[in-house]
N, C-alpha and C positions, 0 to 999 in steps of 0.2 A: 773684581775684588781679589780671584787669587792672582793677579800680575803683581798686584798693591801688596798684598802679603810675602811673596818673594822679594819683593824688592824691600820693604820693611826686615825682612829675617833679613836679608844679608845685611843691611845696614848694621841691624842688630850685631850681627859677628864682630861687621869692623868698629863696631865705636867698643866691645869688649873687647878686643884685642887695644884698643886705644886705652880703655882703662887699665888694663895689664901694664901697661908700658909704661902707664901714669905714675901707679905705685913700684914698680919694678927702679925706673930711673931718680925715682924719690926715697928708695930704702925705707918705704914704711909702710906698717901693718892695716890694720882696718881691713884689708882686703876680702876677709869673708861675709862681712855686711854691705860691703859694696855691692859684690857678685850675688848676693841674693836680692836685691832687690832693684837691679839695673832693668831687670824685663819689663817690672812695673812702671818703672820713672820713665822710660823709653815709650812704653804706651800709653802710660798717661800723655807727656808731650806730645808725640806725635800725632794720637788719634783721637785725642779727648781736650785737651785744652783749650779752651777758646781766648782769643786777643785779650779781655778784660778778666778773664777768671785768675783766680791767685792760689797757690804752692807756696805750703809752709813745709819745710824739711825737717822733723823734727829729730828725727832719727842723724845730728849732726854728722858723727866720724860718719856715714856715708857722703861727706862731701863730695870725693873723688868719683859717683857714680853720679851726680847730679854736674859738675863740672863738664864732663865727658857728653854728657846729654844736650847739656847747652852747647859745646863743640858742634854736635852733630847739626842742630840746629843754624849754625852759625853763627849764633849771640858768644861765642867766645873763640878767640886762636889758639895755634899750635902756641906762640911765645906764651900765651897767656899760662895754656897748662905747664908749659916747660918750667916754670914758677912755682908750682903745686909742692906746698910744704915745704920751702926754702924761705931763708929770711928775708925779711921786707915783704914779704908776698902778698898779693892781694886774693890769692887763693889759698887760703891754708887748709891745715887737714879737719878744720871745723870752722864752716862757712862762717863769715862776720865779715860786719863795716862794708863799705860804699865798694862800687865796681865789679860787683856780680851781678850779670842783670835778673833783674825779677826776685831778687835776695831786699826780703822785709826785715828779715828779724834775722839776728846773731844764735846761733842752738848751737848743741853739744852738751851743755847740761841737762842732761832726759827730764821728760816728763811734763815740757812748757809749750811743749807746738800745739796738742790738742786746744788749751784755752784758746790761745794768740788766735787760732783758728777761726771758732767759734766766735770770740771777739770780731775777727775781720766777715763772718759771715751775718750773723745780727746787724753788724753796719752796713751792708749790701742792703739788707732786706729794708732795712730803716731809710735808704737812703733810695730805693727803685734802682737801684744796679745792674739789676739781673746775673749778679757774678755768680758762678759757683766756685765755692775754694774746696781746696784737696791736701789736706796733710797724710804724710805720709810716718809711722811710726814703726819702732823696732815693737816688740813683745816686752822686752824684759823692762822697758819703761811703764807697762801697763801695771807695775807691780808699788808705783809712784802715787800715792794719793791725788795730788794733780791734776790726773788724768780723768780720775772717776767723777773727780768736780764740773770738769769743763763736759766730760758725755753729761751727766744730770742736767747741767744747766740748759745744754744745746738740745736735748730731748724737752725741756720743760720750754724752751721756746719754739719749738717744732722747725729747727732750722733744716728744712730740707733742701737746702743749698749748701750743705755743709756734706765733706766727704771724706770720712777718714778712713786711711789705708795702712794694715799692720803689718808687718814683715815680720812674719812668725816663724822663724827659725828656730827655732829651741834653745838658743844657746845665748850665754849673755858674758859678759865677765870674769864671772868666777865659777862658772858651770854652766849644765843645763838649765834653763828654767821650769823644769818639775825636781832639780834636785835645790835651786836656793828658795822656792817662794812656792811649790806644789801647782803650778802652773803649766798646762798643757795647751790645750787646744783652748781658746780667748772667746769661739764664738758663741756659746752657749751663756756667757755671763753678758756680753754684750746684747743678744736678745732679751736676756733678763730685764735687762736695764729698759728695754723699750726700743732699744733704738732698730733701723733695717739692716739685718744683720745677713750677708753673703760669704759662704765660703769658696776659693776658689786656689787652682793649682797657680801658685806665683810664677811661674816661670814659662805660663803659656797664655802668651798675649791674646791670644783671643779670645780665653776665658778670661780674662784682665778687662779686656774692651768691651765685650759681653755686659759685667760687671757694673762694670760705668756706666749703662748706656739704660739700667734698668731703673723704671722711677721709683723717689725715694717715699712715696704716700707718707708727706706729710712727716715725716719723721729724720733725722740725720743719719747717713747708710753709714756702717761700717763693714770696710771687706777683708777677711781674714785671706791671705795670701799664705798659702803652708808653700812654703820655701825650703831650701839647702844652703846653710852658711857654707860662702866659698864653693859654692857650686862648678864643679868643672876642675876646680885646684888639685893639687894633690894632698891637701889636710880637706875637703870638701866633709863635713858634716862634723870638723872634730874642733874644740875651743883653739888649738894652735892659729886656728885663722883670724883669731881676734884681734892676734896682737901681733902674729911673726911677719916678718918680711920675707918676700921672693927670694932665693937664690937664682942664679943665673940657669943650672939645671931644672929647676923646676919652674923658672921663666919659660923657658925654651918647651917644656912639654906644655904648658898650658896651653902656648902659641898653638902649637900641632894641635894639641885636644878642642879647640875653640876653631881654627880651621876648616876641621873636620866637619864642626856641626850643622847636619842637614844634608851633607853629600852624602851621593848615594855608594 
């Protein structure tokens, strides 16, 4: 297990420094939603996904961390990303339309992956599937009515095949989110709700994997992942990373700061 871990962390490094270069060579933002929740997207694929289980992206502008993940995987090439956010693309900076593999549904407008979800888990359960699906969400979509419809519904069917993951960063658009909507830490209203509710450090995969691996009794688990927008960048925890692009200088340190991580 620790050989598999080593050899996971570096992987981990290189497909981050592959997302750097993603948005670096493509001049465009998103990049601190990326970097927060690449740890998770990476450990869900790698350690938790099974052949038939299905991944809703809800959390769209993370496109470019789920792009990179399938890279890793092999389900996508270098030409493929070298397209990432340019026109005609089949990779844009918000996942849609045919030629991603394992891409159900088109997001970016927050606050529709939880139902779609739930939707695709009820028909697992209806249908003897045995799937588990796994959406993955930012925070500041949980502020969406939407969202609170599809937890009610997925608690009220006891879909515990259903696994929703928040990338709770504090930060959304136009602020923090305790400064637009009084919103902090998400886990204590989703236990409210009923549902199996986990909190865990986003960026450290084996309490990610942990995570995943605990059963959900009978109920839909949701795991609060407390993260850092743009982790690692140099705007790491500040709204700049919502929307700015790399410069070449601050390409370049990342590279080295991401490098670095885990040498002794």
């Amino acid at each position: 297990m620790e050989k598999f871990d080593q050899d996971f962390r570096a992987l981990l490094r290189t497909v981050k420094l592959r997302l750097l270069q993603l948005h670096r060579d493509a001049n465009c933002g998103h990049i601190g939603g990326n970097f927060s929740c690449i740890d998770a997207l990476m450990t869900l694929h790698h350690q938790v996904l099974g052949e038939h289980d299905r991944f809703v992206l809800s959390k769209g502008h993370s496109a470019g961390a789920l792009y990179v993940t399938l890279w890793s995987l092999g389900k996508v090439s270098d030409t493929d990303l070298e397209s990432f956010a340019r026109d005609d693309t089949l990779f844009p900076g918000h996942p849609s339309g045919a030629g991603i593999p394992g891409l159900m549904f088109s997001t970016g407008s927050l606050g529709h992956g939880p139902s779609l979800a739930a939707g695709l888990a009820l028909a697992a359960r209806h249908k003897g599937l045995g799937q588990q699906v796994y959406c993955l969400c930012s925070d500041g979509e949980w502020q969406e009515g939407s969202c609170w419809e599809a937890l009610n519904f997925a608690i009220h069917q006891r879909l515990d095949n259903l696994t929703i993951l928040v990338d709770q960063n504090g930060l959304q658009g136009f602020g923090s989110t305790t400064e637009v909507m009084s919103c902090d830490d998400l886990t204590p209203r989703f236990a409210a709700f009923g549902a199996a509710v986990q909190h865990v450090d986003g960026h450290d995969p084996d309490a990610i994997r942990a995570a995943l691996a605990a059963p959900a009794a009978g109920a839909p688990r949701v795991i609060t992942l407390k993260t850092v927008k743009g982790r690692g960048l140099h705007f790491e925890g500040l709204l700049e990373s919502h929307y700015l692009p790399l410069s070449a200088a601050h390409y370049a340190s990342a590279r080295q700061a991401i490098e670095q991580e885990g040498q002794p």
